[in-house]
Structures are given as C-alpha cells and as structure tokens.
VMD Tcl script that draws the C-alpha trace (Angstrom):
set ca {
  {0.00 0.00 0.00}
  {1.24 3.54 -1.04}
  {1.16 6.42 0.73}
  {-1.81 7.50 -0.86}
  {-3.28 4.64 0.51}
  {-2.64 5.36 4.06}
  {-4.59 8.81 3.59}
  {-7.17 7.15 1.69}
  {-7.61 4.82 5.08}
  {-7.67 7.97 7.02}
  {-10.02 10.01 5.09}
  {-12.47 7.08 5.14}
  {-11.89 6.21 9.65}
  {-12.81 9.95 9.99}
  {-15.82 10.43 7.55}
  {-17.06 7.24 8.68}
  {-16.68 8.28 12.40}
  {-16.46 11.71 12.43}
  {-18.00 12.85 9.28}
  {-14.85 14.50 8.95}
  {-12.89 15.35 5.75}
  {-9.12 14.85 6.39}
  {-7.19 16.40 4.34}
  {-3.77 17.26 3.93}
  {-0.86 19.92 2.85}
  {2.48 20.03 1.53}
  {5.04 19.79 4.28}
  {6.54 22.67 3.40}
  {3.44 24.84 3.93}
  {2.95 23.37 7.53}
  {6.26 24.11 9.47}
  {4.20 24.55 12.29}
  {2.47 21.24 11.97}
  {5.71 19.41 11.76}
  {7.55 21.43 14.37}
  {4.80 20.51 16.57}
  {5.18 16.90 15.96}
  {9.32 16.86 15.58}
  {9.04 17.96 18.84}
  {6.47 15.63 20.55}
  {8.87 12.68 19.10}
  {12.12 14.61 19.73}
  {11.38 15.48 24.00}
  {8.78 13.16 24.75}
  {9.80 9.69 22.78}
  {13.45 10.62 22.15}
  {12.47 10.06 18.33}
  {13.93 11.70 14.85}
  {13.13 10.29 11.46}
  {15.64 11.19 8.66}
  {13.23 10.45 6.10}
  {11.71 13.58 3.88}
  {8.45 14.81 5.27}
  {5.78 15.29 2.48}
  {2.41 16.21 3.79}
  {0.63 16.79 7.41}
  {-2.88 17.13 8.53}
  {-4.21 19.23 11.98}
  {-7.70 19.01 13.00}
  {-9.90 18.29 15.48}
  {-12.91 16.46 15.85}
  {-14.73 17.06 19.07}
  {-12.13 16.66 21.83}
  {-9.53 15.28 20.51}
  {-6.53 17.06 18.47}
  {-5.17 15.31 15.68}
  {-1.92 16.07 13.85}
  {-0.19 13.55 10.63}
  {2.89 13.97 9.27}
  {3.32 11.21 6.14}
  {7.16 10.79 4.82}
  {8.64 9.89 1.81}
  {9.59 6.61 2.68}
  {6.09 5.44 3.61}
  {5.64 6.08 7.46}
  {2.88 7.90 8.68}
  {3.19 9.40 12.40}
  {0.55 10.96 14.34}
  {-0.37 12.75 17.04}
  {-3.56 12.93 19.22}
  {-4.83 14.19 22.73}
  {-8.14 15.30 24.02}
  {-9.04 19.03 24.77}
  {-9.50 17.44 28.39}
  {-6.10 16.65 29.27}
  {-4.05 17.65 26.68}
  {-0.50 16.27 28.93}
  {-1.68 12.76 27.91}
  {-0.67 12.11 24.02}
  {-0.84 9.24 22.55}
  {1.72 8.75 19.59}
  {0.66 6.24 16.50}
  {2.94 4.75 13.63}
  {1.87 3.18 10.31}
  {4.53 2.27 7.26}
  {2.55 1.60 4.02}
  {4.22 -1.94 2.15}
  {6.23 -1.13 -1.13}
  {6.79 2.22 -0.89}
  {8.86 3.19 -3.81}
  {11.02 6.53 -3.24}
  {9.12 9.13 -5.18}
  {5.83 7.17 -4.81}
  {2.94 8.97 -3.01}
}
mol new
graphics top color blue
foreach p $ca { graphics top sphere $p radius 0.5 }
foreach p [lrange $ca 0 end-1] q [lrange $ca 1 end] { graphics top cylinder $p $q radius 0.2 }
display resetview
C-alpha cells in the first residue's frame, strides 16, 4: 500500500466516524504542523526520522486534536490528545508496504 493509501484509510476512519474530511498539505506549507510533531517525538519519545516529510494534517474532531505527518519513505506518524487533558498524548505509527522513493 502507497502512501496515498494510508490517507485514503484515514479520510475514510474519519468520515465514517467523524463525518470528517481529512485532508492534507504540503510539508513545506505546515512548518508549524511538523515542528509541533518533531518535537512531541524529539522530548517526549526521544524520536527523529531522517526520512523527507511530504504532507501533514491538523484538525480536530470534538475533543480530541489530531496532527499527521506522512514521509517519503512510507511512514505515517501521528499525534492525538483530548481538549480534556491535553498532557496525555498518545503517539501512532503506520509504514505503508512497497513504498517506492518518489511514490505517493
């Protein structure tokens, strides 16, 4: 599965649940999107990816905050926490199969 894939499989979990329409943006148009999420991995997981980012996502739907950040070489990272208690994060990971460099 291609990147596109892994949005695709987003886009449908949140319209189906949500009846939200994720989208996304170039990375470079959302510096604050991935500095928010470089640093959640780099202080709080002691985590730094070297691959290319390509596109994030922000939102939120009801009380939770979402953020995505999909790379080049496949992986998708996110970040969500609930308006409630927005200490607790919880940090998810997906790598799409047969990722091809230039591929999304």
């Amino acid at each position: 599965m291609a990147i596109a894939g892994l949005r695709a499989n987003e886009a449908r979990y949140f319209m189906n649940k949500y009846k939200h329409e994720f989208t996304v943006v170039p990375a470079s148009e959302s510096q604050e999107t991935l500095d928010y999420v470089n640093r959640i991995l780099e202080e709080e997981r002691d985590i730094e990816f070297a691959a290319k980012p390509l596109e994030t996502s922000r939102f939120q739907v009801e009380n939770i905050k979402m953020a995505y950040v999909f790379y080049e070489d496949g992986l998708e990272v996110n970040v969500m926490y609930t308006v409630d208690d927005p200490k607790k994060r919880a940090v998810g990971f997906k790598l799409s199969e047969g990722i091809i460099k230039g591929e999304y």
